[in-house]
Residue frames as qw, qx, qy, qz and C-alpha x, y, z in Angstrom:
[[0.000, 0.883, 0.469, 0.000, 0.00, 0.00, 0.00],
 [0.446, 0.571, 0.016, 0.689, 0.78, 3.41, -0.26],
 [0.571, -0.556, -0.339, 0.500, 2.11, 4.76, 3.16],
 [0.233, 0.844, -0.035, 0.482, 2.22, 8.61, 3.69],
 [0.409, -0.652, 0.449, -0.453, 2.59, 9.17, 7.51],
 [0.606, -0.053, -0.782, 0.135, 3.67, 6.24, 10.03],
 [0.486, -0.715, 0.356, -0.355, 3.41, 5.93, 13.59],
 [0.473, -0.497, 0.707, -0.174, 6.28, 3.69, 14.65],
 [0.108, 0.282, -0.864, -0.404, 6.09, 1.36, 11.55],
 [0.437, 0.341, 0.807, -0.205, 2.47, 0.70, 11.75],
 [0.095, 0.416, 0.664, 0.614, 0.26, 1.39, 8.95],
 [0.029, -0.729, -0.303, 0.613, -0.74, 4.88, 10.36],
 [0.273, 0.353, 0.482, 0.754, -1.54, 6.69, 6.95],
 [0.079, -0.531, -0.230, 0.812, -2.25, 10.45, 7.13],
 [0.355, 0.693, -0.358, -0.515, -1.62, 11.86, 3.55],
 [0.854, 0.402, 0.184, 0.275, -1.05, 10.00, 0.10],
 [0.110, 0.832, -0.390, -0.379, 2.15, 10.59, -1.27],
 [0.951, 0.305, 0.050, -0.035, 2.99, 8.61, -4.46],
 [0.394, -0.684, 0.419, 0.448, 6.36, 7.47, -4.82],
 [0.350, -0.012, 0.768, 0.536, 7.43, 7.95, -8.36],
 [0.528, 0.281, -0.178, -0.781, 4.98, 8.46, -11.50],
 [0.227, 0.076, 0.963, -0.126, 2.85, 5.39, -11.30],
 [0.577, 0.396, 0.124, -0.703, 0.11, 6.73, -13.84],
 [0.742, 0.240, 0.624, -0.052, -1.57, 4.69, -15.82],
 [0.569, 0.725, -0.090, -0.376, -1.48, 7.21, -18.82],
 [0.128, -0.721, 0.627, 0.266, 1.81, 5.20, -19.50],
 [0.572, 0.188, 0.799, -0.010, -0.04, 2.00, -20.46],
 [0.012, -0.078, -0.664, -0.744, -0.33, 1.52, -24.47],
 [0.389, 0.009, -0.445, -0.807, -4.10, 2.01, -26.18],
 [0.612, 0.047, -0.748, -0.253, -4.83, -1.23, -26.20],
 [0.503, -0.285, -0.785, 0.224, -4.60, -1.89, -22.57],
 [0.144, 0.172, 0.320, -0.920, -6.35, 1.36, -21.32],
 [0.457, 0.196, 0.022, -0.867, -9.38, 1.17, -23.23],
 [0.371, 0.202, 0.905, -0.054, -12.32, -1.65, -23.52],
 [0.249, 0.510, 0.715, 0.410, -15.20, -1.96, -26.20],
 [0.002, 0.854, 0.504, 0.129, -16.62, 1.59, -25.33],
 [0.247, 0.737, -0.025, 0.629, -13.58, 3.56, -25.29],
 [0.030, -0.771, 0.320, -0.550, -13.14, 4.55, -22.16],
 [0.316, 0.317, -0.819, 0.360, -12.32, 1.54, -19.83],
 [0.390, 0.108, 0.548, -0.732, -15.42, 1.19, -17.98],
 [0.041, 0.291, 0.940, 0.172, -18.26, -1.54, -18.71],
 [0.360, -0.304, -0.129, -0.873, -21.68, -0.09, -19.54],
 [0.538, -0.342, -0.767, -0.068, -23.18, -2.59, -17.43],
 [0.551, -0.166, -0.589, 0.567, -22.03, -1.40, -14.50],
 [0.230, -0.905, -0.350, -0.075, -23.49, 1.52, -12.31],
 [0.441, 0.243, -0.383, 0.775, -20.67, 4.00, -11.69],
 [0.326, -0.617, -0.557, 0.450, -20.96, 6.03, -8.37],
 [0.045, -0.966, -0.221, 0.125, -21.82, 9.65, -7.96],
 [0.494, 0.595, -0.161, 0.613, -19.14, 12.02, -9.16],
 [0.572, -0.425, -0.286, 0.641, -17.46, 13.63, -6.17],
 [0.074, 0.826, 0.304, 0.468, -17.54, 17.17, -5.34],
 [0.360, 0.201, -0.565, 0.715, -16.27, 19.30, -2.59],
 [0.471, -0.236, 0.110, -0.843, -19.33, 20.21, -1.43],
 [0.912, -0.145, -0.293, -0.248, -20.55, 16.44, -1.03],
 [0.686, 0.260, -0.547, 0.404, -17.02, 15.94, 0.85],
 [0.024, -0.255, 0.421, -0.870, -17.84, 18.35, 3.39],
 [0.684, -0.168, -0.249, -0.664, -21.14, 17.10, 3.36],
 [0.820, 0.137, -0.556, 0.022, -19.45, 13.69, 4.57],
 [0.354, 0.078, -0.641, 0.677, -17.35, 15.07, 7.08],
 [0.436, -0.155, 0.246, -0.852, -20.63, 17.24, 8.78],
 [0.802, -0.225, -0.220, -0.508, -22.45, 13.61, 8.81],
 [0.604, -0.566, 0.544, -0.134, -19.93, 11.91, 10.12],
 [0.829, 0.532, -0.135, -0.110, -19.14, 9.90, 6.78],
 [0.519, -0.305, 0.627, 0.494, -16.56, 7.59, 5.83],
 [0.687, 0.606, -0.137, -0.377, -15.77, 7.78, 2.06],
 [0.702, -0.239, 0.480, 0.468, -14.70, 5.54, -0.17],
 [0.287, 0.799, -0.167, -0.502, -13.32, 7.52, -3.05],
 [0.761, 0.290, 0.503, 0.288, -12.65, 5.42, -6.27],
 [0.123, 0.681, -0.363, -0.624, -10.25, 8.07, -8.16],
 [0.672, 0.219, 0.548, 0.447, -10.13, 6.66, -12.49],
 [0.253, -0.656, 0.235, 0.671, -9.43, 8.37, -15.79],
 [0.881, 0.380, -0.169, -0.227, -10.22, 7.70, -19.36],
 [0.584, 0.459, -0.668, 0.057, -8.65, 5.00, -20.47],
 [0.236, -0.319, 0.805, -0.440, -8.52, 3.34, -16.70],
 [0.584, 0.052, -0.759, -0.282, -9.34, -0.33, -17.10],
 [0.489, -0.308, -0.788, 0.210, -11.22, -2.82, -14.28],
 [0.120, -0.271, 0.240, -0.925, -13.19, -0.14, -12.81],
 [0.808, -0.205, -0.386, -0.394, -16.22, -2.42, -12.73],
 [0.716, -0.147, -0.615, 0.296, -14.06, -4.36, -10.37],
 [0.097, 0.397, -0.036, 0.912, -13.49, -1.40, -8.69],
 [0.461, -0.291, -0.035, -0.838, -16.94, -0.45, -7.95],
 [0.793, -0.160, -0.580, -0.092, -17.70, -3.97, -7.06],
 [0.787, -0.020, -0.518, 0.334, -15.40, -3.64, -4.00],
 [0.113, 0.253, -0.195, 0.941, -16.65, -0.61, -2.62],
 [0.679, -0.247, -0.110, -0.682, -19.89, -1.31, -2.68],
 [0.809, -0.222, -0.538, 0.087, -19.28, -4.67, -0.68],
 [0.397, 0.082, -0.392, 0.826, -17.07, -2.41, 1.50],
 [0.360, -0.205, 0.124, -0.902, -19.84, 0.17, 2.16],
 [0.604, -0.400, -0.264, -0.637, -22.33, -2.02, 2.85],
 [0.715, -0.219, -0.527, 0.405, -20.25, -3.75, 6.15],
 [0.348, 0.046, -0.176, 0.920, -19.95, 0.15, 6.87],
 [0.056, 0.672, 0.737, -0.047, -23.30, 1.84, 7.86],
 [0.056, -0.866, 0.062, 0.493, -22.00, 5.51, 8.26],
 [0.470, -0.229, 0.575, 0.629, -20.08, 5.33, 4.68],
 [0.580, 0.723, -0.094, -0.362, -20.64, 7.28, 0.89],
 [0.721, 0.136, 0.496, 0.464, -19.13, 5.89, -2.38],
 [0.290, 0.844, -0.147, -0.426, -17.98, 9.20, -4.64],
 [0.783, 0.215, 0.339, 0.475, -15.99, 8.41, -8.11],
 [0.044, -0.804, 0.163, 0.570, -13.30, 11.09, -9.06],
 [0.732, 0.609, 0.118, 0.282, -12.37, 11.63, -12.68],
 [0.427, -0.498, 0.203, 0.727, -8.72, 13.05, -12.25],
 [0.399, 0.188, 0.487, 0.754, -8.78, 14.22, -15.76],
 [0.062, -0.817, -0.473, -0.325, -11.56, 16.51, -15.28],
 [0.207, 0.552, -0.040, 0.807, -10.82, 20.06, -14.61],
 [0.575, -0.617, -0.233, -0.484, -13.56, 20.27, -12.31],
 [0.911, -0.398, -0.100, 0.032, -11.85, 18.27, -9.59],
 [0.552, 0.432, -0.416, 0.579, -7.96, 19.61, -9.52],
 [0.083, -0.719, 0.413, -0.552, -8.51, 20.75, -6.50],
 [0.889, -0.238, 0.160, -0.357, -9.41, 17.58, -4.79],
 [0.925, 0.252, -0.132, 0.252, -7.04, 15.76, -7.00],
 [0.095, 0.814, -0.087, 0.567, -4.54, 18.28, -5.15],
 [0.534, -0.547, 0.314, -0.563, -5.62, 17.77, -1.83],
 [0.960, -0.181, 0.152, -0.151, -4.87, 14.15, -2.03],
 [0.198, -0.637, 0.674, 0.319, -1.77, 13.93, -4.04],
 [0.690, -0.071, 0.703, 0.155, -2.85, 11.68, -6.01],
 [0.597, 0.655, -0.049, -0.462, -2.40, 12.93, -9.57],
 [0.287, 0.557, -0.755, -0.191, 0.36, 10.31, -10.32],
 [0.550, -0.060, 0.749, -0.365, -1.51, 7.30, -8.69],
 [0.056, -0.201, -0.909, -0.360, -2.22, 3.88, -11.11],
 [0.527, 0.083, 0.488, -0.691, -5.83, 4.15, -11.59],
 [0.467, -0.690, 0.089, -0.546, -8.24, 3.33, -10.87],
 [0.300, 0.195, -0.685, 0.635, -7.30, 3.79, -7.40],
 [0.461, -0.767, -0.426, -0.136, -9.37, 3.64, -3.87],
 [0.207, 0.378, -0.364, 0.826, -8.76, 6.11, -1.63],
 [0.442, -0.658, -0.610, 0.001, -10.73, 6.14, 2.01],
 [0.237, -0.540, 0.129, -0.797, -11.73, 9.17, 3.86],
 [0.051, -0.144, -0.722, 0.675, -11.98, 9.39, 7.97],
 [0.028, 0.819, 0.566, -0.085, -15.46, 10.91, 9.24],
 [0.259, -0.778, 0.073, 0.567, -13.19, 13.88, 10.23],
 [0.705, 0.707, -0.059, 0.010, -12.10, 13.79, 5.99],
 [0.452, -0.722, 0.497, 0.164, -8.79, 12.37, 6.65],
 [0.624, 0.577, -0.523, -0.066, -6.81, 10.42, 3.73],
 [0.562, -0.527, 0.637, -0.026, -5.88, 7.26, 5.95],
 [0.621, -0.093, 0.727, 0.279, -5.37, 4.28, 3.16],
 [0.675, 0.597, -0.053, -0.430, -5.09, 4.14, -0.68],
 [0.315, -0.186, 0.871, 0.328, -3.77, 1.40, -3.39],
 [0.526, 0.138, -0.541, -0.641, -4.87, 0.27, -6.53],
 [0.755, -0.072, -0.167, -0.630, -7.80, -2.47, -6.23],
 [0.791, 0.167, -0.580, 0.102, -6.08, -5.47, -6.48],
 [0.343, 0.321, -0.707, 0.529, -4.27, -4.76, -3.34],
 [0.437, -0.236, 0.199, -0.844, -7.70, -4.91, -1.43],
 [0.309, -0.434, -0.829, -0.170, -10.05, -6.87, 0.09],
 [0.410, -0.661, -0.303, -0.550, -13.43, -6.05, 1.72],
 [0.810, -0.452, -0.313, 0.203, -12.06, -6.66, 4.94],
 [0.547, -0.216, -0.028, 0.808, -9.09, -4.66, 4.83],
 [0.028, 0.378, 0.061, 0.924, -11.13, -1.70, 3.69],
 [0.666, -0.587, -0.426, -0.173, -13.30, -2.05, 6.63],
 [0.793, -0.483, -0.203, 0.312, -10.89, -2.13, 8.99],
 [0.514, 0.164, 0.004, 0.842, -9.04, 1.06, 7.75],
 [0.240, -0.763, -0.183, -0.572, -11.90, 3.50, 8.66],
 [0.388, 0.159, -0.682, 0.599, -10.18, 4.48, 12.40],
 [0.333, -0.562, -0.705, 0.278, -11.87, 4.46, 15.42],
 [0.019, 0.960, 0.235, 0.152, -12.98, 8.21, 16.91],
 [0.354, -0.875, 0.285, 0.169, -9.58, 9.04, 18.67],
 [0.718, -0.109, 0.363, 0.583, -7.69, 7.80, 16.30],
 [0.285, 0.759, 0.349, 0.471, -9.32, 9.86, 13.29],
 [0.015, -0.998, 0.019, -0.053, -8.53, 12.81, 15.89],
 [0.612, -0.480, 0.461, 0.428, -4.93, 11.81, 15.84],
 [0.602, 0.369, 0.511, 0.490, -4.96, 11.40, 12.15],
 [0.138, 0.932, 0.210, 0.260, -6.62, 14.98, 11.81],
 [0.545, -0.781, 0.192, 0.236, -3.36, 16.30, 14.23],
 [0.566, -0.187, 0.607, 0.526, -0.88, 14.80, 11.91],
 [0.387, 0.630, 0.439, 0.511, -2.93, 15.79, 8.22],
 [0.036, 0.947, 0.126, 0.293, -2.37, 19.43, 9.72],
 [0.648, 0.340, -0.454, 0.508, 1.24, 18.35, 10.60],
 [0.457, -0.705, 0.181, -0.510, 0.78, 19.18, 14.09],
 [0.179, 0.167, -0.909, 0.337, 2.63, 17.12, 17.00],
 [0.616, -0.450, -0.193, -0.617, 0.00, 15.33, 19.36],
 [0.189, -0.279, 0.771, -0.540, 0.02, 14.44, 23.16],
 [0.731, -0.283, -0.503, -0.364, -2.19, 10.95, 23.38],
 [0.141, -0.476, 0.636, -0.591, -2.80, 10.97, 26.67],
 [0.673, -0.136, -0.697, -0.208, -4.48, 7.23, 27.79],
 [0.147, -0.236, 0.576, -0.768, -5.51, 7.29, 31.19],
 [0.389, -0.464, -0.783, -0.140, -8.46, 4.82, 33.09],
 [0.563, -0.599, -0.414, -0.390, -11.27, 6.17, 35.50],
 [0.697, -0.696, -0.135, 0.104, -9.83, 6.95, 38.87],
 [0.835, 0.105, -0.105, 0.530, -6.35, 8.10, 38.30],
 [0.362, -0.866, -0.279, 0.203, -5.41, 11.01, 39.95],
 [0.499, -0.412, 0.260, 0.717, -2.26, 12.01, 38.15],
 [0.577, 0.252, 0.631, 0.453, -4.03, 12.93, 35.04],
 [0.084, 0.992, 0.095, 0.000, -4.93, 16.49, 35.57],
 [0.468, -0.722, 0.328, 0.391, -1.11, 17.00, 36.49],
 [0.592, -0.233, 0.563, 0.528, -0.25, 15.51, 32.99],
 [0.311, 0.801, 0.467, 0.208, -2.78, 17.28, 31.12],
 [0.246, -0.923, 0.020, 0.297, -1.62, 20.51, 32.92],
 [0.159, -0.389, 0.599, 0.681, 2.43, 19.98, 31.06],
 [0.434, 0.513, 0.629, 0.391, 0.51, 18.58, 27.77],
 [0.264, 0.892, 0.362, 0.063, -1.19, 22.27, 27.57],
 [0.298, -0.797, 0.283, 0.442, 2.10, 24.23, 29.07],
 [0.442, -0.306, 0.651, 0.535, 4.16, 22.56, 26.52],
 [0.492, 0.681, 0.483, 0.247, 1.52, 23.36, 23.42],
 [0.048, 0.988, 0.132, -0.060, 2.31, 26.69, 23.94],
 [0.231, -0.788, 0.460, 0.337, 6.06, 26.73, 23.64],
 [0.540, -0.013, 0.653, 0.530, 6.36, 24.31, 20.67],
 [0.050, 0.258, -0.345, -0.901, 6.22, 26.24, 17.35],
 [0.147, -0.023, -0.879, -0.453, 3.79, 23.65, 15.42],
 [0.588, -0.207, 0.172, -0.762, 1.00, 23.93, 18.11],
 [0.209, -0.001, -0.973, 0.101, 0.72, 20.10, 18.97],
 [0.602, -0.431, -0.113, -0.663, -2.95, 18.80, 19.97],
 [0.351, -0.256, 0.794, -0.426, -3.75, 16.90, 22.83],
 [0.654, -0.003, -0.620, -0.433, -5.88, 13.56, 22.37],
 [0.482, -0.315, 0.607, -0.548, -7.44, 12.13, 25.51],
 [0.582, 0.188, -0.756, -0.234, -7.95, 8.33, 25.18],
 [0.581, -0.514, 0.509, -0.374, -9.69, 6.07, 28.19],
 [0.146, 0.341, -0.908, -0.194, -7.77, 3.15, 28.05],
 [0.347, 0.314, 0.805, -0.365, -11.63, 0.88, 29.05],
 [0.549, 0.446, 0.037, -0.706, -13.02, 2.37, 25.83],
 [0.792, 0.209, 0.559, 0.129, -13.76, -1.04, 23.54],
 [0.758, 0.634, 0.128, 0.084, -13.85, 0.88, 20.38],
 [0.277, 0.813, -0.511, 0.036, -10.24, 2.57, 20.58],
 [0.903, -0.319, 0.285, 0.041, -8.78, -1.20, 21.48],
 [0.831, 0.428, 0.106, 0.339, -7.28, -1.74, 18.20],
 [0.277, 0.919, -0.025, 0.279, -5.56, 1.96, 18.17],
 [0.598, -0.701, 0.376, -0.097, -4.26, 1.65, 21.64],
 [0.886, -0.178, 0.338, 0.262, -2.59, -1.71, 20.78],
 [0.665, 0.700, 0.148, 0.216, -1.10, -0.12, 17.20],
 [0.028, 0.886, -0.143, 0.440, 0.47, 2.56, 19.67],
 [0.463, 0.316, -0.679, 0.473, 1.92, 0.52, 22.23],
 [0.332, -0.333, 0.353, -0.809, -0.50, 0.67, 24.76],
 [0.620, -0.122, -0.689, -0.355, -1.60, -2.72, 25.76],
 [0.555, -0.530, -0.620, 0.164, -1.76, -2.31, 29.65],
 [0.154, -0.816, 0.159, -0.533, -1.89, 0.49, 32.32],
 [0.482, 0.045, -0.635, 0.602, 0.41, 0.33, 35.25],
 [0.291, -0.754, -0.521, 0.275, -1.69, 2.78, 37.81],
 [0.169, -0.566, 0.092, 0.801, -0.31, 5.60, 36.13],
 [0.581, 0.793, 0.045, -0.180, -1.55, 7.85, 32.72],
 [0.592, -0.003, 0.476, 0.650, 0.74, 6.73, 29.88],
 [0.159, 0.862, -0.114, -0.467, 1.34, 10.09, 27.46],
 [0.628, 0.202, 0.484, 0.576, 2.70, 8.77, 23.72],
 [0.069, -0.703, 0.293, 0.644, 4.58, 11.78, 21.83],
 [0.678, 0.502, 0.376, 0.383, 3.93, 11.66, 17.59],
 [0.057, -0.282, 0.209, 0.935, 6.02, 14.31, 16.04],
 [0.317, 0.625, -0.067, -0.710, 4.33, 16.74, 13.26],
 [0.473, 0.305, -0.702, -0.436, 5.19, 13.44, 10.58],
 [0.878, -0.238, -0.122, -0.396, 3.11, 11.32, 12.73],
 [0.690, 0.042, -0.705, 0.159, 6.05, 9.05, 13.75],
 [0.726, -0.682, 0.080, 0.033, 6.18, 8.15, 18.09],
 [0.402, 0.734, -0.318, 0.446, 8.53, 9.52, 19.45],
 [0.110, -0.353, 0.732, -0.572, 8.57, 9.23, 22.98],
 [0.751, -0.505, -0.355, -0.236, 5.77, 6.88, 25.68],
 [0.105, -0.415, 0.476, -0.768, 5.68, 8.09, 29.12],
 [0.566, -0.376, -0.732, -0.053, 4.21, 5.63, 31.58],
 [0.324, -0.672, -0.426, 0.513, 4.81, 8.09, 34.39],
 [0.058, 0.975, 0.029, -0.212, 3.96, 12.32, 34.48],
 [0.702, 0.396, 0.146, 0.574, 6.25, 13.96, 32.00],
 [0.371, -0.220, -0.028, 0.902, 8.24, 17.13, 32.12],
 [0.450, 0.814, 0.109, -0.351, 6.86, 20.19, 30.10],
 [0.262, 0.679, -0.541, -0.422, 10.62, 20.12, 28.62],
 [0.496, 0.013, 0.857, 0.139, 10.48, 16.28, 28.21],
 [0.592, 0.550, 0.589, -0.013, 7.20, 16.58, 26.05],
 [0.189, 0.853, -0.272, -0.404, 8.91, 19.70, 24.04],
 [0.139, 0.587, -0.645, -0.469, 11.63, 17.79, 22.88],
 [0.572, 0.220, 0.785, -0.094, 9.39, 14.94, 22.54],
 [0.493, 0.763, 0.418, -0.001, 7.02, 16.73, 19.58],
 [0.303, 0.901, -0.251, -0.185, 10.38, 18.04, 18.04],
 [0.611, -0.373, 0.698, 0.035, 11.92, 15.16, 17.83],
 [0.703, 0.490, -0.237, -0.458, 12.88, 14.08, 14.35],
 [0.622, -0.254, 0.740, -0.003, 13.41, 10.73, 13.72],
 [0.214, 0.387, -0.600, -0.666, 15.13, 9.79, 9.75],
 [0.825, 0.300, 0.454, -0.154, 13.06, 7.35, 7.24],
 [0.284, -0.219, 0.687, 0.632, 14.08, 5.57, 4.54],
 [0.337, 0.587, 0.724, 0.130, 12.20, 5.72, 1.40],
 [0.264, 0.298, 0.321, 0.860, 11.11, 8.66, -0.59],
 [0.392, -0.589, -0.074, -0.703, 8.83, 10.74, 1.88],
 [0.473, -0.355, 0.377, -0.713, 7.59, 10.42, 5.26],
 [0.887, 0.019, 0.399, -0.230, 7.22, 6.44, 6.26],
 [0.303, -0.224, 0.894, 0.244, 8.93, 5.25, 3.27],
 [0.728, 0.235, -0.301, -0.569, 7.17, 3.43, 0.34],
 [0.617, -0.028, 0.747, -0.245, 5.52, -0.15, 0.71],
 [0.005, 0.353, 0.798, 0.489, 4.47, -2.80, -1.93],
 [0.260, -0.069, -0.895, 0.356, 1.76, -3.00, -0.89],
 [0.461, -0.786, -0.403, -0.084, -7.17, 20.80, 17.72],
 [0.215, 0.666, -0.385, 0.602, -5.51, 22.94, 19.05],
 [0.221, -0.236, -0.779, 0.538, -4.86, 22.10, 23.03],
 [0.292, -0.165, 0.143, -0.931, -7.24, 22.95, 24.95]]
């Protein structure tokens, strides 16, 4: 898959960035275009065209999307559509939008994702919060694995921290703990003295639905103290605090740069303010 952001070598994805020029336009005639010219069975039902207004429309319902980006000449879209629409319907809160990159109408979208060099057609999923967290050409899918990429509510606000390159203080804490005003208190001291404005992300470690996230992040038990994980501004962890942090600890925590290989942020794969 195509990996913008990491956290700590999981499959935290923030942003698309393509590595390379992986467009399709590079494919001959012949293997871009089917009996009707433009790579796309008439049988099939294509989804709604995408819009920015219907995107916003997504994030104000609380909407996953699954965005199905093609192009003339983009072949197995039918398959495509097939595997969204099995995907949306395991998803109850979810839209299906189809972008034409080649259309004017849409550069700015096609912009906002990065994805003007992406094989299509490509899928691209959207948070509720409109976050870019997974994209890859079809094949590399199954209904299952696009299911399971829509993130949970405190992750999506971690994603939204990172897609606006912000550091973020996840602060995981259970139901009786008494140190956790004291670690909120440096979380907010220290927003104010890093440059990037870092958000805070409150997380009770008893909540079922953020299980998965928690474990992704290293958080798979609580000692009687709030644990505080530190993503820089490229989403990778940097620090985890199992006991009360400095203010200057968490500074040079969320300025903490830490090198990747690969050609961007994470590498390439097959494959709020405080307050």
């Amino acid at each position: 898959m195509i990996r913008l952001r990491q956290i700590a070598g999981l499959a935290f994805i923030v942003t698309l960035m393509a590595c390379g020029n992986n467009n399709s336009d590079s494919k001959s005639d012949a293997e871009k275009k089917d009996s009707t010219g433009n790579g796309m069975n008439p049988t099939v039902e294509m989804p709604a065209a995408v819009s920015a207004e219907a995107m916003d429309k997504a994030v104000k319902d609380e909407k996953s999307v699954f965005l199905l980006i093609t192009a003339t000449g983009a072949t197995g879209v039918e398959k495509a559509v097939t595997l969204v629409n099995q995907s949306k319907a395991k998803v109850s809160k979810s839209v299906i939008y189809l972008l034409k990159r080649d259309e004017p109408a849409n550069s700015k979208l096609v912009s906002k994702y990065d994805i003007a060099n992406v094989s299509v057609p490509f899928i691209l999923v959207i948070s509720p919060q409109g976050n870019a967290v997974i994209g890859d050409e079809p094949s590399k899918f199954t209904v299952d694995m696009l299911v399971k990429s829509i993130p949970s509510p405190k992750e999506d606000d971690v994603y939204s921290g990172i897609t606006d390159k912000k550091p973020v203080f996840i602060v995981v804490s259970k139901k009786g703990y008494t140190d956790k005003a004291g670690v909120l208190s440096n979380c907010k001291t220290a927003c104010t003295s890093v440059a990037s404005k870092p958000i805070i992300v409150e997380i009770d470690f008893d909540d079922s639905a953020e299980k998965k996230f928690l474990e992704q992040i290293g958080v798979t038990k609580m000692k009687g103290t709030t644990t505080t994980v530190v993503t820089n501004s490229s989403g990778q962890i940097t620090e985890t605090f199992t006991t009360k942090a400095t203010v200057k600890q968490l500074i040079d925590a969320a300025n903490k740069v830490i090198k990747q290989k690969g050609c961007g942020p994470g590498g390439c794969s097959p494959g709020q303010s405080c307050g």
